[in-house]
N, C-alpha and C positions, 0 to 999 in steps of 0.2 A: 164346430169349426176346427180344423185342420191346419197347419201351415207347416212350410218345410223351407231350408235353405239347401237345395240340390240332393242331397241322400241322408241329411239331416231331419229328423222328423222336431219340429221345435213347441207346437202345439199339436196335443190328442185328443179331439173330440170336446173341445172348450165351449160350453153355452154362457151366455152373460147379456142381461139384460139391465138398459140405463133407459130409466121412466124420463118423459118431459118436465124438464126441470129439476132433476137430480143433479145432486152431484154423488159421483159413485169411485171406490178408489181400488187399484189393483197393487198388491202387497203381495212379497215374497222375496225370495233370497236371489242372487245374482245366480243366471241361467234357469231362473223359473218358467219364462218365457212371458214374461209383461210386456216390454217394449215389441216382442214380435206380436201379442194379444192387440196392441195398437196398428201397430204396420199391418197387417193382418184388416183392419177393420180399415184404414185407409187406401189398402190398396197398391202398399208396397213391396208385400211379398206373399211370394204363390201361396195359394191358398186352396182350399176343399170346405164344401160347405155353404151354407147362405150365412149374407150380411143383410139384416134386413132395418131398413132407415125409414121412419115415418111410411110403414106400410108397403115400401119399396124396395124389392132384391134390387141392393146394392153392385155394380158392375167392379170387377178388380181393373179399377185404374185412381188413380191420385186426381185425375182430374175431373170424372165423375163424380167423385167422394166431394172435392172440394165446390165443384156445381149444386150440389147437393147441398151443402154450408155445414160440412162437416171441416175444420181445421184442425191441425194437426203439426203441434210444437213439440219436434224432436229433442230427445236427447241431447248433449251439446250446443242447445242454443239454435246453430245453424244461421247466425247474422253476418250478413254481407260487410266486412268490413272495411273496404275500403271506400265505402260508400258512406254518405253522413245517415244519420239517425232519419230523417226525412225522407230519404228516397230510400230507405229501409221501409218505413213504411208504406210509401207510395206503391210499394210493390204487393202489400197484401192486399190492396184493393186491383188486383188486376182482374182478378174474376166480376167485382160490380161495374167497373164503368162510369157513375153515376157518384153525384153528391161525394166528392171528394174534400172537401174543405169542411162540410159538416161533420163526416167523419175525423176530420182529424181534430174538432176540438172535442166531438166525443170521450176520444180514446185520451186525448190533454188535460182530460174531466177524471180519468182514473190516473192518471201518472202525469201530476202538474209541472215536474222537473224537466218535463220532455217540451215544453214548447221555448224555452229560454236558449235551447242545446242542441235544438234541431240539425243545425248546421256541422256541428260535429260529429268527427268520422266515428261509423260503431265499435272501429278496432280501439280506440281509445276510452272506451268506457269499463268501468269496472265490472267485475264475471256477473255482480246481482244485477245491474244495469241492461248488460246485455241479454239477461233472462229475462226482463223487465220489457226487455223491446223486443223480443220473440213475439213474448205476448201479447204484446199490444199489434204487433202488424199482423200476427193471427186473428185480432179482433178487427183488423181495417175492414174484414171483408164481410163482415155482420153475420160470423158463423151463427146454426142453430144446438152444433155438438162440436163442443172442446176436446180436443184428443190432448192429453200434456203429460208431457213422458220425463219422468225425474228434475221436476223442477229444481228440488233442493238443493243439484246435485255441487257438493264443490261452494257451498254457501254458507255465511256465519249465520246461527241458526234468527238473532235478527231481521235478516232478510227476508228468509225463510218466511218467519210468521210475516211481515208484510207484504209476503207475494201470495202466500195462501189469504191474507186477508182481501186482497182485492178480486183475488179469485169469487171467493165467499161474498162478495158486494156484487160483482157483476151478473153470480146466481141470484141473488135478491132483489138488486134492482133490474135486472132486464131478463131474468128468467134462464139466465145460458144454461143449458145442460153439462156437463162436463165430468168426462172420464180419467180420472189421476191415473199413473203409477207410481207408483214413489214407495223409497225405501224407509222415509224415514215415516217409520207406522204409526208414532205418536200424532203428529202436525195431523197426517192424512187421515186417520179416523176421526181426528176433531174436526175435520172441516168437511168431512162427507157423512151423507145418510146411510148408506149402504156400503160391504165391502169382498170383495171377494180375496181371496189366498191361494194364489197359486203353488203347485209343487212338481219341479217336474213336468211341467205343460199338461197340467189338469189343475181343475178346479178341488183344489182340497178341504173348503173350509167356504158359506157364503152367510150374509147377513145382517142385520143392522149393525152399523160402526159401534155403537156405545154395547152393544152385547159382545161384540167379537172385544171390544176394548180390555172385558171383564172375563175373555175364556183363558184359563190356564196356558193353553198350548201357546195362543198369540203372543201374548204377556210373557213367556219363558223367551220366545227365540227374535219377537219381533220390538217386544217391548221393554227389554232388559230388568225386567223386578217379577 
């Protein structure tokens, strides 16, 4: 796979493969090209190549991808905030249509602080808060594959491990597959199977998380020891 921003070339011939039920994580240095590796697989930006999803060449548009129950939690959050926490999530469900109330005690089931608060606008919630409610309105819509693009970002590491922990719960209990980027390589090798390392907009490095945990090269530039 290929991806370009106008005469920028940003991914070169990138393969990556996330089994059902995986969780799989993409690591590398700022302009390795992860978050275009994501946009790229949703459907955000030009692309060369097949995206292939449960057997199916994926079409380059966002709303294909998310028909398909592929969601996709950008960088920066991306929450509506002048809108309370509630119709924040009323809007991840615009793709089902269906069992709206069930869904929301679902998602009240991984993030309990959310049904007391509902009514509270998103701008008024704290940065891990509003990471927190990315998340869950990407989950209103009962994705099959998690795209989630620097959770960490901007977060006391705290938080951090609680949002990778419910990550790590909703692959357990309900099977979500889900594609990390994130820079912070410790959290995300412990909480994925598999991992690749970008450089460059190529694949420089792929493999199970606890062996890449242990290769010199990771450990020197991603893992600081």
């Amino acid at each position: 796979m290929e991806a370009r921003y106008g005469p920028v070339q940003a991914l070169h011939g990138i393969s990556l493969t996330v089994d059902d039920g995986e969780i799989v994580a993409v690591l590398g240095a700022n302009g390795a090209g992860k978050t275009t590796t994501l946009r790229a697989v949703s459907g955000t930006v030009a692309r060369r190549g097949e995206v292939v999803f449960d057997g199916r060449r994926l079409r380059r548009s966002p709303e294909a991808a998310a028909r398909l129950g592929i969601a996709h939690v950008p960088e920066g959050r991306g929450t509506f905030s002048e809108l309370t926490l509630l119709e924040n999530l009323r809007l991840g469900a615009y793709t089902r249509g269906d069992g709206l109330e069930e869904n929301l005690e679902r998602v009240y089931g991984f993030f309990g602080w959310m049904r007391n608060r509902r009514e509270q606008p998103a701008g008024t919630l704290s940065g891990g808060e509003q990471q927190m409610l990315a998340l869950a309105r990407a989950l209103m819509s009962r994705p099959r594959l998690l795209l989630l693009d620097e959770p960490s970002l901007g977060l006391a590491p705290m938080i951090v491990r609680e949002i990778f922990g419910i990550v790590r719960r909703l692959n357990e209990e309900e099977k979500l597959t889900v594609l990390v980027v994130e820079q912070n390589a410790t959290v995300a090798l412990e909480s994925s199977s598999r991992a690749y390392v970008l450089e460059a907009g190529r694949v420089a490095l792929e493999g199970p998380s606890d062996e890449l945990a242990k290769d010199e090269a990771v450990r020197r530039s991603y893992l600081g020891y």
